[in-house]
C-alpha positions in Angstrom: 103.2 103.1 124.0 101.2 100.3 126.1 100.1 97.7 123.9 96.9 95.3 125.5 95.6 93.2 123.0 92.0 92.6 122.9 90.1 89.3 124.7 89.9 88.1 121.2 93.3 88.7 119.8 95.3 87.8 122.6 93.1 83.8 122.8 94.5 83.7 119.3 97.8 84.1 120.3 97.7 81.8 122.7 96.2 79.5 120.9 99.4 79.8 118.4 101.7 79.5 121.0 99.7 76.5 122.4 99.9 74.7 119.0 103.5 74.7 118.6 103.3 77.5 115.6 106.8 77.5 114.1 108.8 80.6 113.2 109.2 81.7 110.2 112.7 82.7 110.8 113.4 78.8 111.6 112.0 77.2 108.1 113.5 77.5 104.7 111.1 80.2 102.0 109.4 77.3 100.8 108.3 75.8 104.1 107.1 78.8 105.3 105.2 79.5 102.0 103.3 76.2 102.4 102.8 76.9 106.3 101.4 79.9 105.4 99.1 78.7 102.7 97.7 76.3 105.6 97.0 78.5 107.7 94.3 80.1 105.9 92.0 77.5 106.4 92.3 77.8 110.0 92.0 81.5 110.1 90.0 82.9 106.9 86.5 83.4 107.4 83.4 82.0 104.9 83.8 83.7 101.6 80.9 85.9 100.3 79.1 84.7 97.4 80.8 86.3 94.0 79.0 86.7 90.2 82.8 85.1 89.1 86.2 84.5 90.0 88.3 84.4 86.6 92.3 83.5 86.4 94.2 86.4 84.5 97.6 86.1 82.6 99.3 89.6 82.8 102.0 90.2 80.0 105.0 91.8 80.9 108.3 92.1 79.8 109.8 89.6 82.3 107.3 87.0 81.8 103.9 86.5 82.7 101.9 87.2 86.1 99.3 84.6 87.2 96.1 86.7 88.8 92.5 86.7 89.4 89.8 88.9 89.0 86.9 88.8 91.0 83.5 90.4 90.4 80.8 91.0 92.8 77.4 89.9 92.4 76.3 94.1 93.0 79.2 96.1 91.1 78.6 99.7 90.4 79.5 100.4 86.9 78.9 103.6 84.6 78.7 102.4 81.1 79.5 99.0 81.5 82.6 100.3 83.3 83.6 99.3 86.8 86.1 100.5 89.6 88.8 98.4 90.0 91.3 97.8 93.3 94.6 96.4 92.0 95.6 94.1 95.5 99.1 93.0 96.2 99.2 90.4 98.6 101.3 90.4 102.1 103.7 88.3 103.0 107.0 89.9 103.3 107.9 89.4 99.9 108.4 85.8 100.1 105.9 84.4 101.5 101.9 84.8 100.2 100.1 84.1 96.9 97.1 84.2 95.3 95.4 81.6 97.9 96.4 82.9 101.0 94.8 86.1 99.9 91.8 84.7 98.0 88.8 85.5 100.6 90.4 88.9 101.6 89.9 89.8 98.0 86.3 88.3 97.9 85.5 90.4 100.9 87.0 93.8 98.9 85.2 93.0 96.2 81.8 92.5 97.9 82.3 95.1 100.0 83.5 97.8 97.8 80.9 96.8 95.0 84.0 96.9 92.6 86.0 94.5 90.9 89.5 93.5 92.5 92.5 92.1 90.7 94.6 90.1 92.9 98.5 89.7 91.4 101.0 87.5 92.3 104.6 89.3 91.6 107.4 87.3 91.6 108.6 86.3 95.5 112.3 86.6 97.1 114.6 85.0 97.5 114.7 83.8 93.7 113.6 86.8 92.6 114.9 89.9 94.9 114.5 93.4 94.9 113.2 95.1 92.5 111.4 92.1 91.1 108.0 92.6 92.9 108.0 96.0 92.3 108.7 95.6 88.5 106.1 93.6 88.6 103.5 95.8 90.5 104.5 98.3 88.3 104.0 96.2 85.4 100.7 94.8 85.9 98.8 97.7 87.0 99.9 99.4 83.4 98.9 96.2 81.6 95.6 96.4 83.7 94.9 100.0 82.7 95.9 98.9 79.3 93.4 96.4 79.0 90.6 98.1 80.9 88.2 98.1 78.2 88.0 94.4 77.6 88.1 94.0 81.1 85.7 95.9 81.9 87.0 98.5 83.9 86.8 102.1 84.3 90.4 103.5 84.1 89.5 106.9 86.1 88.3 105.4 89.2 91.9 102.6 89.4 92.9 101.9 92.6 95.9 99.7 94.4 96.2 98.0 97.5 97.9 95.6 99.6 98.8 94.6 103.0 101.9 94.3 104.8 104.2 93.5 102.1 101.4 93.9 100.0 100.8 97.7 101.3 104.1 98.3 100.7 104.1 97.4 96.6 100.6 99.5 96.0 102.9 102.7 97.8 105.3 102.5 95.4 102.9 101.9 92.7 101.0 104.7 93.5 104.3 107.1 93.7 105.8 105.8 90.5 102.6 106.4 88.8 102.5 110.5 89.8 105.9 110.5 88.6 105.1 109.2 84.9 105.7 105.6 85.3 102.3 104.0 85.0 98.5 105.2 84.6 96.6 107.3 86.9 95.7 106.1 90.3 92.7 107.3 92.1 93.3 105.6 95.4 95.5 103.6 97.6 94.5 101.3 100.1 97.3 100.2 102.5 96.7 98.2 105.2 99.5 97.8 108.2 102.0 98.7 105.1 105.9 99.1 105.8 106.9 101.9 104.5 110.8 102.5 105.2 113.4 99.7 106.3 115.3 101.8 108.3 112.7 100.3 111.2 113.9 102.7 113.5 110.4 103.7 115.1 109.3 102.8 118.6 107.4 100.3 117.7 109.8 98.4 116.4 111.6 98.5 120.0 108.2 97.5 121.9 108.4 93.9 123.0 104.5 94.3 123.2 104.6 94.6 119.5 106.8 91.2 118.7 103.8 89.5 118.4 103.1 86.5 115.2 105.6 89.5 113.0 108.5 89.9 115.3 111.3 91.7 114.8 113.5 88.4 114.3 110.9 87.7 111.2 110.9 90.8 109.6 114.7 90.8 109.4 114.5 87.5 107.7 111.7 89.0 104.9 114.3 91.9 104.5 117.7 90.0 104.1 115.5 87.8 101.5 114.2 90.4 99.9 117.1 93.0 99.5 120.0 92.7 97.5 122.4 94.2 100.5 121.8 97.4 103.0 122.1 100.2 100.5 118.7 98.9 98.6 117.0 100.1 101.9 117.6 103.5 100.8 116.0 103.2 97.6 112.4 104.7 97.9 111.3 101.7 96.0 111.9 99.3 99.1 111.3 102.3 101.4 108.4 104.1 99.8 108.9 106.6 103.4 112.0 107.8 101.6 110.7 109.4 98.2 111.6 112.9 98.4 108.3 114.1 98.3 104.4 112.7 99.0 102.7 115.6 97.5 100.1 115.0 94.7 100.1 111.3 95.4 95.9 109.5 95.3 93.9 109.7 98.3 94.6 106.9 100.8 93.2 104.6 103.7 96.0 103.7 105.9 95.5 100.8 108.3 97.5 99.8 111.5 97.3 97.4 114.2 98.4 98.4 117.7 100.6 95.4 118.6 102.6 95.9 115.2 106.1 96.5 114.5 105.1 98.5 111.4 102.6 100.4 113.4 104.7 103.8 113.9 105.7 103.8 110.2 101.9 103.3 108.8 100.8 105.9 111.0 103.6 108.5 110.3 103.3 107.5 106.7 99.8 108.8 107.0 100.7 111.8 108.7 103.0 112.9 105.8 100.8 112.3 103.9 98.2 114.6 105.1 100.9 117.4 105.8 101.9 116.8 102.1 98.1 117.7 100.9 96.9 114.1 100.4 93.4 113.1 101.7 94.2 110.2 104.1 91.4 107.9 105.6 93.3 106.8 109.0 92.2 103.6 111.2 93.9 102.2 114.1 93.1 98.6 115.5 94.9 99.2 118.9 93.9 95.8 120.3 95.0 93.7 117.3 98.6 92.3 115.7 100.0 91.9 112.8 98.0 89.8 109.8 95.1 90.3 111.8 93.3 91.4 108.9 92.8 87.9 107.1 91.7 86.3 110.3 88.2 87.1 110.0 87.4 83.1 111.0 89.3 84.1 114.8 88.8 88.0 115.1 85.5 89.9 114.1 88.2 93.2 113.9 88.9 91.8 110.6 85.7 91.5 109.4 85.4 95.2 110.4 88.0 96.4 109.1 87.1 94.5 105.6 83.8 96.4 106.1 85.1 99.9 106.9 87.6 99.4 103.6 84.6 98.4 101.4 82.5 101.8 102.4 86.0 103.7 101.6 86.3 102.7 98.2 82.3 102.9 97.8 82.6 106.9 98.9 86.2 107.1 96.5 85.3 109.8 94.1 
């Protein structure tokens, strides 16, 4: 479909291509996680004001997963328990950490009035497929585990991600209905990819090549997967479970000038034909990553807003 990118969007690109912005596709996984981790302070906006930002140390049988838990000055709790949003950050699965993703989860948390746990899974290409999603996996059961001393009311758990990120809190959420980890009330996904087979228009659309081109995402997936069969595991590809029914209810995200757009939004329609009460948005005008941009693109800062009154209504 035409793709125009709003007055806003398309400065920033220009302003990227203006700067000289390397690809990722061009710089070894450690370059790119340290241009990446620059890049924030370019393009993240002011953080809201927090009660506390604490490091966590999640136990798990393949060693331990840094995090950090943030808490809201105004957090609604019901005897001394709060809601808790379980974020996964983007970055293809090799790039991304805790810092790139630090005001995005300060703006959940504020926002949704709940407290956010931010974990950083073990990156390709060190550690490949499955390895993030044992972790995912891992540390939301150690954080329903250990709801009580944190705090946390273990009815009203949510996960979420973007990207990459989106991706992970998919699969969480699917191997959790099917008996491998604790209830989930709610899945947030924002521009998630969902299915490998990137076969969807939007994958095809030069309009969409835009900051995540097609080039890049093949160099997250040869990273991140062992070899071509693992893209038929619904673990990589959360699109190819063989059913969504019964999964939480979800917000889906997408941005128009996204290669993953077609997948988010046909993820979201199978979802809703499978029975699952799906939230969709669409930022038509905006690209990929937009959505920790707020500094550059107000979108951002709406679609942080629009997130937070989701998970306020979640039952």
């Amino acid at each position: 479909m035409p793709v125009t990118l709003d007055p806003d969007a398309a400065f920033v690109y220009k302003a990227f291509q203006d700067a000289g912005r390397p690809a990722y596709e061009t710089l070894s996984p450690t370059e790119a996680r340290e241009y990446y981790r620059q890049a924030r302070f370019v393009t993240n906006p002011e953080p809201p004001l927090l009660k506390s930002v604490e490091p966590l140390a999640i136990e798990t049988a393949d060693g331990i997963i840094p995090a950090r838990l943030y808490t809201p000055r105004m957090l609604r709790q019901s005897n001394d328990c709060a809601p808790c949003l379980v974020f996964f950050h983007g970055g293809g699965w090799v790039i991304g950490d805790l810092d790139t993703h630090d005001v995005a989860c300060r703006k959940l948390a504020d926002e949704g009035q709940l407290i956010v746990i931010s974990v950083d899974y073990r990156r390709a290409p060190e550690h490949k497929f499955p390895a993030a999603v044992d972790d995912a996996t891992a540390a939301t059961a150690w954080i329903s585990d250990h709801a009580k001393e944190l705090g946390l009311d273990t009815t009203r758990l949510i996960v979420g991600g973007d990207s990459a990120g989106g991706n992970l809190a998919a699969v969480v959420s699917i191997a959790a209905r099917d008996g491998n980890g604790p209830s989930i009330a709610g899945q947030v996904l924002v521009y998630p990819a969902t299915d490998f087979a990137m076969t969807q228009p939007s994958h095809r659309e030069p309009e969409t090549s835009i900051l995540l081109t097609h080039t890049v995402i093949r160099w997250f997936r040869d990273h991140y997967l062992n070899s071509a069969a693992d893209a038929e595991d619904w673990r990589a590809s959360p699109a190819r479970t063989q059913t969504l029914a019964g999964l939480p209810p979800a917000y889906i995200l997408t941005a128009g000038a996204d290669p993953l757009r077609d997948e988010g939004e046909e993820y979201a329609r199978r979802l809703e034909k499978a029975g699952v009460d799906v939230t969709y948005r669409t930022f038509p005008g905006q690209f990929h990553g937009f959505f920790t941009m707020g500094k550059l693109l107000d979108q951002a800062n709406v679609a942080a807003r629009d997130i937070g009154a989701w998970l306020r209504a979640l039952k």
